[in-house]
C-alpha positions as CSV (number, residue, x, y, z in Angstrom):
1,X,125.4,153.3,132.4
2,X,122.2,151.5,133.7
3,X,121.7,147.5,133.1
4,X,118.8,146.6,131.0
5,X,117.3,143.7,130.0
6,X,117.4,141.6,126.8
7,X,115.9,138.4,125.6
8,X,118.3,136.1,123.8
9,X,117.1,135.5,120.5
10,X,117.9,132.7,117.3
11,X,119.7,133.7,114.7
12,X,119.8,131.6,111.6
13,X,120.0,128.1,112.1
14,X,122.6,127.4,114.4
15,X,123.0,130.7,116.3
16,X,121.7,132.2,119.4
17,X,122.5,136.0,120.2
18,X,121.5,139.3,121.6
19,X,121.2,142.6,120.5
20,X,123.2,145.8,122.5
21,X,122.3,149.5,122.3
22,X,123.3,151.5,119.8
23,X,124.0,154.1,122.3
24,X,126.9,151.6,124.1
25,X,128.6,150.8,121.0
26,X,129.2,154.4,120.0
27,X,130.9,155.2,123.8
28,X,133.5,152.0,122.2
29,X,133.6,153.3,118.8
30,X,132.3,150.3,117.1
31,X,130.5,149.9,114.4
32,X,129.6,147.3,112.2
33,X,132.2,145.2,110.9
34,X,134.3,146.0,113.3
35,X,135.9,142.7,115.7
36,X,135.5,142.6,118.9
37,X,136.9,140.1,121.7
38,X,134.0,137.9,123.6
39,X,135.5,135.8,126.5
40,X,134.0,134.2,129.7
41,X,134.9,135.1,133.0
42,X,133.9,133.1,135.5
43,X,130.2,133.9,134.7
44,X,130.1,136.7,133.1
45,X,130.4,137.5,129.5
46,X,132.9,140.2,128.6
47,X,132.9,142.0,125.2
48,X,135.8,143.9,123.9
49,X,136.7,145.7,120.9
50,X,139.6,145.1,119.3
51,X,139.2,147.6,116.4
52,X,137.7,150.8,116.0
53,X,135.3,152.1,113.3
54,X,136.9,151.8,109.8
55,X,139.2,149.2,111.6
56,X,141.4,151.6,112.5
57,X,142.8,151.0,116.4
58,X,144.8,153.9,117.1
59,X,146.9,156.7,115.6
60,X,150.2,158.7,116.7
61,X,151.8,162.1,115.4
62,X,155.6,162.4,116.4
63,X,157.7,165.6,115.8
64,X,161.2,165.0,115.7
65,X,164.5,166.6,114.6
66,X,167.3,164.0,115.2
67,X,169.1,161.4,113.3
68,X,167.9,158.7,111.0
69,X,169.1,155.8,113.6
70,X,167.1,157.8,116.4
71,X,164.0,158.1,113.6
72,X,164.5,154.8,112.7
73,X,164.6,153.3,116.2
74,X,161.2,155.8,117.1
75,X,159.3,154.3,113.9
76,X,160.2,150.5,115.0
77,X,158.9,151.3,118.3
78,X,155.4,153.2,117.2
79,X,155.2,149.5,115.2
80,X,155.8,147.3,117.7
81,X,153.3,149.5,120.3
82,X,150.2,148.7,117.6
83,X,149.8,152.0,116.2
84,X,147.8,152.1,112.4
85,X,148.5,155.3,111.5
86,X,151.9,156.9,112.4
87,X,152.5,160.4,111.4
88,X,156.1,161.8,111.6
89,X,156.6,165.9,111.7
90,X,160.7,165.7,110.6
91,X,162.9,166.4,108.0
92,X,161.5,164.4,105.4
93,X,165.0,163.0,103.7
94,X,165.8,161.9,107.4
95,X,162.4,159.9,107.8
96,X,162.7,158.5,104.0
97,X,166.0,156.8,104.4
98,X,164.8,155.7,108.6
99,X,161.8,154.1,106.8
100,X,163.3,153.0,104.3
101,X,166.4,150.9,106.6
102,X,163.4,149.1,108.6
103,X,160.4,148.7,105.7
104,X,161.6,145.4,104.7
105,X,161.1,144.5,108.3
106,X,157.6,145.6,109.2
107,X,155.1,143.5,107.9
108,X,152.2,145.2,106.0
109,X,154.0,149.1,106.6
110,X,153.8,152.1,103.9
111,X,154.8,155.7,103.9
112,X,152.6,158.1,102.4
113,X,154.3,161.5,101.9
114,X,151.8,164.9,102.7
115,X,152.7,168.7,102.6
116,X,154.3,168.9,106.2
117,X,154.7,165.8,107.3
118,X,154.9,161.8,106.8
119,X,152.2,159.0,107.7
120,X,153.2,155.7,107.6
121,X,149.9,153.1,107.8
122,X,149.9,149.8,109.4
123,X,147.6,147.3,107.1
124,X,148.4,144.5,109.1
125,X,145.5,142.9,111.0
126,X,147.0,140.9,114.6
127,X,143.5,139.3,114.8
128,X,144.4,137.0,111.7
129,X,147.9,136.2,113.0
130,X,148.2,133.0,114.8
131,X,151.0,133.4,117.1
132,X,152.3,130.1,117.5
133,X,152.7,129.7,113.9
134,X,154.6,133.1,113.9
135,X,156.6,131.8,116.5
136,X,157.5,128.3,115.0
137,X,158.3,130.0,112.1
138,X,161.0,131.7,113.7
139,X,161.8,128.7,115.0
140,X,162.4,126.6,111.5
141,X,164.8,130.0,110.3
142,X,167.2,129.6,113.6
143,X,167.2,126.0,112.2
144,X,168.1,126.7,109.1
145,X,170.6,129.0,110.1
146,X,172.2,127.0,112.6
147,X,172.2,124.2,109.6
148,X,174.0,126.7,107.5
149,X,176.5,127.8,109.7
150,X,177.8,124.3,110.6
151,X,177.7,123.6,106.9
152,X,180.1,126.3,106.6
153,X,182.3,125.1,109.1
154,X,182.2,121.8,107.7
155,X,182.8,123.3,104.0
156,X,184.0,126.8,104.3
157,X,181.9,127.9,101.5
158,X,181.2,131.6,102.5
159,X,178.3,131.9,100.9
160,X,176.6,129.6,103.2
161,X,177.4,132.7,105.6
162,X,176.4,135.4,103.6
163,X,172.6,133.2,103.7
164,X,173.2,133.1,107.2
165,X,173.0,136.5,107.5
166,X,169.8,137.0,104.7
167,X,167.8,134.4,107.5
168,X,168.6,136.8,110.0
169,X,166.6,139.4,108.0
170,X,163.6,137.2,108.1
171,X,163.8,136.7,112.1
172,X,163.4,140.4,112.5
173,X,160.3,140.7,110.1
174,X,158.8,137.7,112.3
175,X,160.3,139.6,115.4
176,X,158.6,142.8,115.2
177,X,155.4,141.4,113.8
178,X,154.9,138.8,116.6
179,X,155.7,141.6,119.0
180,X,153.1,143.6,117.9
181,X,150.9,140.9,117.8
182,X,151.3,140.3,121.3
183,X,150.9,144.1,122.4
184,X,147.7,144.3,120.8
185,X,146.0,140.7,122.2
186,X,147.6,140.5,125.8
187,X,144.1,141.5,127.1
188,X,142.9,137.6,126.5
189,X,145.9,136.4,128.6
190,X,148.6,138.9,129.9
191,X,150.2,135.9,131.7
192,X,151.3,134.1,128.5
193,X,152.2,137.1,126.3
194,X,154.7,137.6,128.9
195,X,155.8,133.8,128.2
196,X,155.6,134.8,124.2
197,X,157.2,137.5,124.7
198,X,160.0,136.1,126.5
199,X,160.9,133.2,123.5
200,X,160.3,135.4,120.9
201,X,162.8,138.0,122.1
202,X,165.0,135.1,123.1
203,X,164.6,133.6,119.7
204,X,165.7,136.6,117.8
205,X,168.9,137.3,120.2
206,X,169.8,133.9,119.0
207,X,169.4,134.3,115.8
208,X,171.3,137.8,115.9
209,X,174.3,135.3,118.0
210,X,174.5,133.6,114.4
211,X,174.9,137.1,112.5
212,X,177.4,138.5,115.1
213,X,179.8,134.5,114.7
214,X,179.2,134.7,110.8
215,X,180.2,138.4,110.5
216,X,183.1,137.1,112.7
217,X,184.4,134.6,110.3
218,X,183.6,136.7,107.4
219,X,186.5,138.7,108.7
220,X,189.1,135.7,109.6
221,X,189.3,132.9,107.0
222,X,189.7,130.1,109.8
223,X,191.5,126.7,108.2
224,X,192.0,125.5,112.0
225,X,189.7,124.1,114.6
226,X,186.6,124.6,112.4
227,X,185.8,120.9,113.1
228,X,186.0,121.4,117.2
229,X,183.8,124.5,117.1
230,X,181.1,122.7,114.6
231,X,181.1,119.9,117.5
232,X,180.5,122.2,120.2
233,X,177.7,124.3,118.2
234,X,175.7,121.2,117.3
235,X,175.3,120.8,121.1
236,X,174.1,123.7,120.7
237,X,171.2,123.7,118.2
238,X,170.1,120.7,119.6
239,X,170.2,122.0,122.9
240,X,167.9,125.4,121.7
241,X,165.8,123.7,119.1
242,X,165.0,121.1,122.7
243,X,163.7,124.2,124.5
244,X,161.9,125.9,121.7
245,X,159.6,122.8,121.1
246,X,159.4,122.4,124.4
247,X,157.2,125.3,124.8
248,X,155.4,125.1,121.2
249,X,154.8,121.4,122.2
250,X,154.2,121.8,126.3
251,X,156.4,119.1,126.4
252,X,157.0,119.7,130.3
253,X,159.9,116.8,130.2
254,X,162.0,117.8,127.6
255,X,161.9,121.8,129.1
256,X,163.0,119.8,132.6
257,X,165.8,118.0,129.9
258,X,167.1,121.1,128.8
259,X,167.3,123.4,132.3
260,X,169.3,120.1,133.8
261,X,171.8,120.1,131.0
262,X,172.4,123.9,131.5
263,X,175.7,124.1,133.4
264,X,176.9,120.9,131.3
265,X,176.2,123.0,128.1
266,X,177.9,125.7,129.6
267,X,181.7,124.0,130.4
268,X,181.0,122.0,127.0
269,X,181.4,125.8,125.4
270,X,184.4,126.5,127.7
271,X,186.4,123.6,126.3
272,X,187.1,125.5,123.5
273,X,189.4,127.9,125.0
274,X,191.7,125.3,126.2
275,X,191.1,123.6,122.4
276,X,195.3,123.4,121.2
277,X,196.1,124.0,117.5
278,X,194.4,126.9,116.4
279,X,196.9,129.2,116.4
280,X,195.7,133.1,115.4
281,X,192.2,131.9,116.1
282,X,191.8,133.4,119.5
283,X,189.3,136.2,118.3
284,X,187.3,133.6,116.9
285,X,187.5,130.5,119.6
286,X,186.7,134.0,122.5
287,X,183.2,134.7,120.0
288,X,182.2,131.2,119.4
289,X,182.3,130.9,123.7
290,X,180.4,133.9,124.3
291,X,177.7,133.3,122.0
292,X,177.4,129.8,122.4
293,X,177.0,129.8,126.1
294,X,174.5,133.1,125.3
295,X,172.5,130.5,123.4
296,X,172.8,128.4,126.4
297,X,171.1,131.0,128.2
298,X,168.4,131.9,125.6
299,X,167.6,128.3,125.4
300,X,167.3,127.7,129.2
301,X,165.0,130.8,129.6
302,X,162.8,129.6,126.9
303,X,162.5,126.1,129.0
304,X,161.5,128.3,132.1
305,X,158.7,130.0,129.9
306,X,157.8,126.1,129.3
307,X,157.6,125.2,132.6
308,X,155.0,128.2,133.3
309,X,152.9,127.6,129.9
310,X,152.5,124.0,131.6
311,X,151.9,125.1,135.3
312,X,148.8,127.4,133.9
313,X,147.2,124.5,131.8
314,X,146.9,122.3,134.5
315,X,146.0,124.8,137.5
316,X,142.8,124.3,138.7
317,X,140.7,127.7,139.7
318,X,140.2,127.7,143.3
319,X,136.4,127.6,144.2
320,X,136.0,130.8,146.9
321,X,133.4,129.4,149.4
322,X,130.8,131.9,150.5
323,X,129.4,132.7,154.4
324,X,126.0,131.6,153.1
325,X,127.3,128.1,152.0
326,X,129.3,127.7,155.4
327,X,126.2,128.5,157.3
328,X,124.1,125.9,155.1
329,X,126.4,123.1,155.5
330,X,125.7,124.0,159.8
């Protein structure tokens, strides 16, 4: 399309603006009401839109004939991608119990059932999520789960366990919503939703490191050792809870903290297997190694997302000089 020309004109009291062709906004689909995304770029003024007419981004129809995990794994995935409106072609018994396994999970999801086939709407609205309270959300659940699970080493009252795993629940609804949140906005800065991305993945393997070491002592009443493993997992949760805030804070020295105590974190875990006295408790001392040195990992990763979340808020753009400045300054 040609350029054209528009004055910039008051609105209200407060407000300048200008008006766009009605002819452009229909090429975008948007109509009034609708949000769009306005950002500057260098100078140039960009305009985006997020939403369509009626608010309604995108839409999907999947035909499938295979099991309720595979179903179940498609609908999480048509979530997650930003889809609205998600129609499924399937058995419909096999898409009500897929649905039904992940609903609980999936902020603002339904299922409406039609003659042939089964549409499950998105009502949730990314452009009223704030990310970084998603993400310190999840943040203050691997707390409390952590807290939990050395309260029940400390106690061995198994229902701390059993809320242990309910937390875990509530990880994967803030998991799959801040996913999608971040599909749907990376336009405004792909370089930190890869940095989101990379915590809150990294938070939620955490948090399912917790599930997998309480379902593990679920199974084996443990009277033996329970104190040495608390010890070690405090290390732990301090250790991840370090790196989290690191990167909600862009607290550049405590990210540097936690990737130099890595390797110590690491051997600290080890320790166990030599740990004498916990006789039958192999199973248990092998789990608590793997998935606190996984932790280890997750946190150090997080640190590294901290250390690029810093690097990009103090870069400085780099001024590109042109020939007819060079020949001026001649």
């Amino acid at each position: 399309m040609s350029s054209i020309y528009r004055r910039v004109i008051r609105i209200g009291e407060k407000s300048i603006g200008i008006t766009l062709p009605k002819r452009w906004l229909d090429v975008l689909s948007v109509g009034v009401g609708d949000v769009v995304e306005i950002s500057l770029v260098g100078k140039v003024i960009v305009v985006k839109p997020i939403t369509q007419v009626g608010g309604e981004t995108n839409e999907v129809s999947i035909s499938l004939g295979g099991s309720i995990d595979e179903t179940t794994r498609v609908i999480i995935a048509s979530y997650i991608e930003g889809y609205d409106n998600v129609e499924v072609i399937g058995q419909k018994d096999v898409i009500r119990k897929a649905f039904s396994s992940v609903e609980k999970k999936l902020p603002g999801s339904l299922m409406l059932e039609g003659d042939g086939s089964v549409l499950i709407k998105v009502a949730t609205s990314e452009t009223n999520v704030d990310l970084n309270e998603v993400i310190n959300s999840m943040a203050n659940i691997l707390n409390s789960m952590f807290s939990k699970f050395i309260d029940y080493l400390e106690s061995n009252k198994e229902d701390l366990l059993r809320e242990v795993l309910e937390l875990d629940d509530q990880m994967d609804k803030l998991y799959f919503l801040a996913l999608r949140t971040i599909k749907k906005l990376s336009f405004r800065d792909p370089k930190r939703a890869i940095d989101d991305t990379i915590v809150v993945k990294n938070l939620e393997h955490a948090a399912d490191a917790l599930d997998r070491l309480s379902n593990a002592f679920m199974r084996v009443q443990a009277t033996q050792c329970r104190r040495e493993i608390s010890e070690k997992l405090k290390d732990v949760w301090t250790y991840i809870m370090r790196a989290v805030y690191s990167y909600l804070d862009n607290n550049i020295n405590n990210a540097l903290k936690v990737l130099l105590d890595r390797e110590r974190m690491l051997n600290n875990m080890l320790e166990l297997a030599n740990m004498g006295g916990c006789t039958g408790l192999s199973g248990l001392l092998t789990a608590s190694i793997h998935e606190g040195q996984l932790i280890v990992a997750l946190a150090a990763d997080i640190a590294e997302a901290a250390f690029s979340r810093h690097v990009r808020s103090i870069a400085k753009p780099t001024r590109i000089i042109t020939g007819e400045e060079l020949n001026s300054e001649e």
